[in-house]
DOBABA-671481 format. One record per atom (N, C-alpha, C): residue in one letter; atom name; x, y, z. Coordinates in steps of 0.1 Angstrom, whole numbers. Example, Ala and Ser with C-alpha at 12.3 -4.5 7.8 and 13.67 -1.06 7.14 Angstrom:
2
aa at east north up
A N 132 -57 78
A CA 123 -45 78
A C 132 -33 78
S N 128 -22 71
S CA 137 -11 71
S C 129 0 79
//
This chain:
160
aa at east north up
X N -457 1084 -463
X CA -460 1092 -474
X C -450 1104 -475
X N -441 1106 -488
X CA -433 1116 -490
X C -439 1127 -500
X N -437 1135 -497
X CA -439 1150 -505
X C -428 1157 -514
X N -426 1157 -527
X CA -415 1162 -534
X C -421 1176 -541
X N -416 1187 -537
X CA -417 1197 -542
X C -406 1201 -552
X N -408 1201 -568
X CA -398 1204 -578
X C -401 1221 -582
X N -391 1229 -586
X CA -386 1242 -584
X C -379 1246 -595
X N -380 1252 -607
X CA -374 1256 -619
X C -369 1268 -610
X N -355 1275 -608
X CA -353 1286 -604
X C -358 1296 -615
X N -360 1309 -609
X CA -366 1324 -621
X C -359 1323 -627
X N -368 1334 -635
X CA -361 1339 -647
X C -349 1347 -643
X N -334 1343 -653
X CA -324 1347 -650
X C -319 1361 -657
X N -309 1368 -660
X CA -306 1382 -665
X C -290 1372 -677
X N -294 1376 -687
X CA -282 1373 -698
X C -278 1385 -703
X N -278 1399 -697
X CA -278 1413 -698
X C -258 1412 -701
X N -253 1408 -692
X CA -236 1411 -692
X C -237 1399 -694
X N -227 1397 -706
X CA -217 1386 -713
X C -205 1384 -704
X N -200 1392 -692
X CA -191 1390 -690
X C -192 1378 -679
X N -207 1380 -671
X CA -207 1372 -662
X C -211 1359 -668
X N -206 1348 -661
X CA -208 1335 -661
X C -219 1328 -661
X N -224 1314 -668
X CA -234 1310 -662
X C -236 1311 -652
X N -231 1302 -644
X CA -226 1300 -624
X C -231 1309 -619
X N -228 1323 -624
X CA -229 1338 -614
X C -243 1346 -617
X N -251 1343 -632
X CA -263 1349 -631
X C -270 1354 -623
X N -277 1365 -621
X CA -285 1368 -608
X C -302 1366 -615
X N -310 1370 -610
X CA -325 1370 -616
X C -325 1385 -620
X N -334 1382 -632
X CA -340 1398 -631
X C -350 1402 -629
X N -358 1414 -635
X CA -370 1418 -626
X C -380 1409 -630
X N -384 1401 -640
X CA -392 1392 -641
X C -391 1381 -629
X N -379 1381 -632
X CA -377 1365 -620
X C -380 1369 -611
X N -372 1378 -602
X CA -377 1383 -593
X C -398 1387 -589
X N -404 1390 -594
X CA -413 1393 -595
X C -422 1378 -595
X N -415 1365 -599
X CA -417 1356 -604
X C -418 1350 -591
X N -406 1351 -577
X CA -405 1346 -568
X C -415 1347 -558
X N -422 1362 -561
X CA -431 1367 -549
X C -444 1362 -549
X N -446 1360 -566
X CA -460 1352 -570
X C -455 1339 -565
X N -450 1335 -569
X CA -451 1319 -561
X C -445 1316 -550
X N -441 1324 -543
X CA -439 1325 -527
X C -453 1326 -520
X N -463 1331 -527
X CA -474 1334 -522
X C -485 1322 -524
X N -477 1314 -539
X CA -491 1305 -542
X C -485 1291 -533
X N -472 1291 -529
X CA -470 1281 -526
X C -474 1282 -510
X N -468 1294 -503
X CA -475 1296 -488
X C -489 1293 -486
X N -504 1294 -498
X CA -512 1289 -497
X C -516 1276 -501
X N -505 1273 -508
X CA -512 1254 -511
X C -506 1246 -514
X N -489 1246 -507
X CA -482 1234 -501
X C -483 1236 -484
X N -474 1216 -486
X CA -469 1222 -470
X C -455 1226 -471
X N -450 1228 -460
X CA -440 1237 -450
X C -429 1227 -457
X N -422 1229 -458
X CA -409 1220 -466
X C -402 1216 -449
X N -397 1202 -451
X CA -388 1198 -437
X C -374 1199 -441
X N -372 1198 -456
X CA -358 1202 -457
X C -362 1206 -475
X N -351 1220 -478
X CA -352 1226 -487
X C -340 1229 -497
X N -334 1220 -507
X CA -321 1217 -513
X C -324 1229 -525
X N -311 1233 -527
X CA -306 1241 -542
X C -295 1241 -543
X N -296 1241 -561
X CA -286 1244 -565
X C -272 1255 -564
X N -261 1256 -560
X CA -254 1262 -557
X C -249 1275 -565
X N -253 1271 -580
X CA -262 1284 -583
X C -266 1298 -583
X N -260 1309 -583
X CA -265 1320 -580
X C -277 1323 -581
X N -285 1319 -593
X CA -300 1322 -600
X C -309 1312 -592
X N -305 1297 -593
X CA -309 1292 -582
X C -313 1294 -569
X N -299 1300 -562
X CA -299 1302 -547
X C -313 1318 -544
X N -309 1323 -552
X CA -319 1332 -550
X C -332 1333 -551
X N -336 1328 -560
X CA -348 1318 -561
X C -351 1309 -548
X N -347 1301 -545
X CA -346 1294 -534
X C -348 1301 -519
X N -339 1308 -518
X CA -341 1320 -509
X C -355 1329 -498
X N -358 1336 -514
X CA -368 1344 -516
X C -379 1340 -517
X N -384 1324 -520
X CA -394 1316 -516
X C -393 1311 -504
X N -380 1309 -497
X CA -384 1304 -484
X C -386 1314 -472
X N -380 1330 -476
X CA -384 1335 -472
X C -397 1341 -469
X N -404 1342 -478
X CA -424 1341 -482
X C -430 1331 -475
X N -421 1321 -473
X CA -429 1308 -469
X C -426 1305 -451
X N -413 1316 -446
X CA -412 1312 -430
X C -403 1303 -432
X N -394 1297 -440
X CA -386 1287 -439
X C -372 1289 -436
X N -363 1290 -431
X CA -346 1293 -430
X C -336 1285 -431
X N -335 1273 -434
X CA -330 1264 -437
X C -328 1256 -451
X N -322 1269 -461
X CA -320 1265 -474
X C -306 1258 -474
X N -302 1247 -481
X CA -292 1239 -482
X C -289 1242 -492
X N -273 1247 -502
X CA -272 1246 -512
X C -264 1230 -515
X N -261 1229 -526
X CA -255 1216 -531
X C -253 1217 -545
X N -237 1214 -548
X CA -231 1218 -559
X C -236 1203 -571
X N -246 1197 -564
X CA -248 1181 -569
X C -256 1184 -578
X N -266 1198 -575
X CA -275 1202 -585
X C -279 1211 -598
X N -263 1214 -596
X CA -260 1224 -606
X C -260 1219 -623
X N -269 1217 -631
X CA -272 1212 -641
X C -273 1196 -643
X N -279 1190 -631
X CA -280 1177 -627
X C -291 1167 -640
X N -287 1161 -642
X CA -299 1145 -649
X C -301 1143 -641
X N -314 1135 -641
X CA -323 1132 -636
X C -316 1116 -620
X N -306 1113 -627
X CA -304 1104 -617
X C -291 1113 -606
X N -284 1122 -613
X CA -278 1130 -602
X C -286 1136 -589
X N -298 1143 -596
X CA -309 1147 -587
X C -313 1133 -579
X N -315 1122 -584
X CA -322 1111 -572
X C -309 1107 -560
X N -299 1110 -564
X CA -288 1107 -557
X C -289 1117 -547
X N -292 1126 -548
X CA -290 1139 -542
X C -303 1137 -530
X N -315 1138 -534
X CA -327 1137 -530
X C -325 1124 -520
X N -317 1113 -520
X CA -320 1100 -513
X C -307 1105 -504
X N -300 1118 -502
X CA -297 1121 -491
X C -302 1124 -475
X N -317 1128 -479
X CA -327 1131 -471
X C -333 1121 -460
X N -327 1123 -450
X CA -335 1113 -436
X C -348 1112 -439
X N -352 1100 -435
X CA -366 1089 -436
X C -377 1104 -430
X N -369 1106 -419
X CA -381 1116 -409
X C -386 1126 -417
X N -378 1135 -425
X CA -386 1146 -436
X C -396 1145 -440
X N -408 1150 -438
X CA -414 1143 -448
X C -417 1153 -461
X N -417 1165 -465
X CA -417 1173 -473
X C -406 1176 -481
X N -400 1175 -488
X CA -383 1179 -498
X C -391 1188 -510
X N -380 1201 -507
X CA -382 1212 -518
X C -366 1211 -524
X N -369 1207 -537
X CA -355 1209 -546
X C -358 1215 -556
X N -348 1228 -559
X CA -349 1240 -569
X C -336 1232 -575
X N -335 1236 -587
X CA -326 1233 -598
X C -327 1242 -616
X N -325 1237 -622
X CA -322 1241 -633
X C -330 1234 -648
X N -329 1234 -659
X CA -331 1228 -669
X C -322 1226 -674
X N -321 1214 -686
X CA -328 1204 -688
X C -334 1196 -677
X N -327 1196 -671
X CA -328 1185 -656
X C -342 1185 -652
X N -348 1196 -650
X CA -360 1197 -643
X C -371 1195 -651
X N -372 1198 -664
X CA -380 1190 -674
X C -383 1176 -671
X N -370 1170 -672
X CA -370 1155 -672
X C -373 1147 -659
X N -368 1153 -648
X CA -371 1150 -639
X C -387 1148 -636
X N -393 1161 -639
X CA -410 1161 -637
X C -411 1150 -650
X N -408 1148 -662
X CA -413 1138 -675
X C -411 1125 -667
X N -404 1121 -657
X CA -399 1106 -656
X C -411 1108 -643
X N -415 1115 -635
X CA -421 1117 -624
X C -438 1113 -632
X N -445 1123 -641
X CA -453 1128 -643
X C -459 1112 -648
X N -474 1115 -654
X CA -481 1107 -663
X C -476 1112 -680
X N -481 1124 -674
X CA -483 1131 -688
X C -469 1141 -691
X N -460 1141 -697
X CA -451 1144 -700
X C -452 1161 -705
X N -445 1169 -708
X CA -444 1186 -708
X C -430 1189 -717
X N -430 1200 -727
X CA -423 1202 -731
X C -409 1209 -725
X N -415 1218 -713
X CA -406 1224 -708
X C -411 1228 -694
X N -405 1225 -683
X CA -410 1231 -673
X C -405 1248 -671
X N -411 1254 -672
X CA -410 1271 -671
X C -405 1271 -659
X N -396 1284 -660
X CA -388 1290 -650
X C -397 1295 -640
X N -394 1294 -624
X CA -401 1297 -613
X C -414 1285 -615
X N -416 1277 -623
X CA -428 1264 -622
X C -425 1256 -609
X N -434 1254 -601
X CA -431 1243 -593
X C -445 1231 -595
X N -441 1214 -588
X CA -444 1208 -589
X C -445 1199 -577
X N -454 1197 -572
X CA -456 1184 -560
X C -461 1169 -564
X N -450 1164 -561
X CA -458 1152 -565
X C -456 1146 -548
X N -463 1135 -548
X CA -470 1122 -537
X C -465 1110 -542
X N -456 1105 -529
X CA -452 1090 -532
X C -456 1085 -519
X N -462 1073 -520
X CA -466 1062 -510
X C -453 1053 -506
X N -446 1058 -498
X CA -430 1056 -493
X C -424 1060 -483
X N -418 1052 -471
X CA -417 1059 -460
X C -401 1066 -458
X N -394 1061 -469
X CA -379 1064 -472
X C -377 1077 -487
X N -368 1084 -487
X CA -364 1089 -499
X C -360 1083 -511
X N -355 1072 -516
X CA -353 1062 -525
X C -362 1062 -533
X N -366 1071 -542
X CA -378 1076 -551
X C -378 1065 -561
X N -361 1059 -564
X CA -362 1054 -579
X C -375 1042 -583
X N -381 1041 -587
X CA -393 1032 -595
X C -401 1033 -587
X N -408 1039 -578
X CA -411 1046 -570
X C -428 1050 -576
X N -441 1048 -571
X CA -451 1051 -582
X C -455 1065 -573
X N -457 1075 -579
X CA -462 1086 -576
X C -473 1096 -579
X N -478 1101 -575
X CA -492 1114 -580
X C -487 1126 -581
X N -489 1132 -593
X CA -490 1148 -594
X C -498 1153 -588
X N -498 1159 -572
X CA -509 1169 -570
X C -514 1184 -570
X N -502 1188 -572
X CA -499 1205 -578
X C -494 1207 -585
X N -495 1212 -593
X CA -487 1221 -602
X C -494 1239 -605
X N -482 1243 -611
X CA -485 1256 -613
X C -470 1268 -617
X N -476 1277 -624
X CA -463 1287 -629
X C -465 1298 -624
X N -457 1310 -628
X CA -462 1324 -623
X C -470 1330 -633
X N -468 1325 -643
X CA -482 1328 -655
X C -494 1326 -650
X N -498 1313 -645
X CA -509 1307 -643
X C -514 1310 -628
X N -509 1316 -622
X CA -517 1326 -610
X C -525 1337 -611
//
């Protein structure tokens, strides 16, 4: 049994035009955004065995600041997930040894929309920033593709 935990990074700051996508930081919402669900996730996931992000500024911080909440120190970034489709992300994800059995991967949108829509039953217009998602696959390997799975969490920082 694998555990896929999906991760919209917060809300980001479009305050200065001068900085880049790439280099965005979060702002006080996001930020704010990480603590609520550092907290909902420390009560009702498990412990991530390995924890991938996007390379990312807005990402990585996000990423971070939840695993910090959560006791985790082992954030991996990866430039693979920096505005990834949905098969870049499976590429990325089937990097993961058989033994893990928990994967937290933070990323971006569109990607993360589609990812949870190909994942889900019920499809969503948009996964909100700082949203995360668990789903359940009956699988002893990472090779998610056709892969049948269960949504068993979900939740936003709205919805806490």
């Amino acid at each position: 049994m694998k555990q896929l935990v999906i991760i919209r990074h917060a809300k980001s700051s479009w305050d200065n035009p001068a900085v880049g996508d790439f280099e965005r930081t979060l702002n006080a919402r996001g930020k704010m955004s990480v603590q609520i669900m550092g907290d909902d996730i420390k009560k009702n996931l498990p412990m991530p065995g390995r924890f991938l992000v996007s390379s990312a500024r807005r990402a990585h911080e996000t990423a971070i600041g939840l695993a910090q909440i959560i006791g985790f120190s082992d954030v991996e970034e990866t430039q693979g997930l920096y505005l990834a489709a949905v098969d870049e992300m499976l590429e990325v994800i089937e990097t993961t040894v058989d033994e893990i059995e928990t994967l937290y991967v933070c990323a971006h949108n569109p990607g993360m929309t589609n990812f949870y829509n190909r994942l889900a039953k019920i499809p969503i217009d948009n996964f909100s920033t700082c949203a995360i998602a668990c789903f359940e696959f009956d699988t002893d390997n990472w090779d998610l593709r056709n892969k049948h799975c269960e949504l068993i969490y979900t939740q936003t920082p709205k919805g806490v």
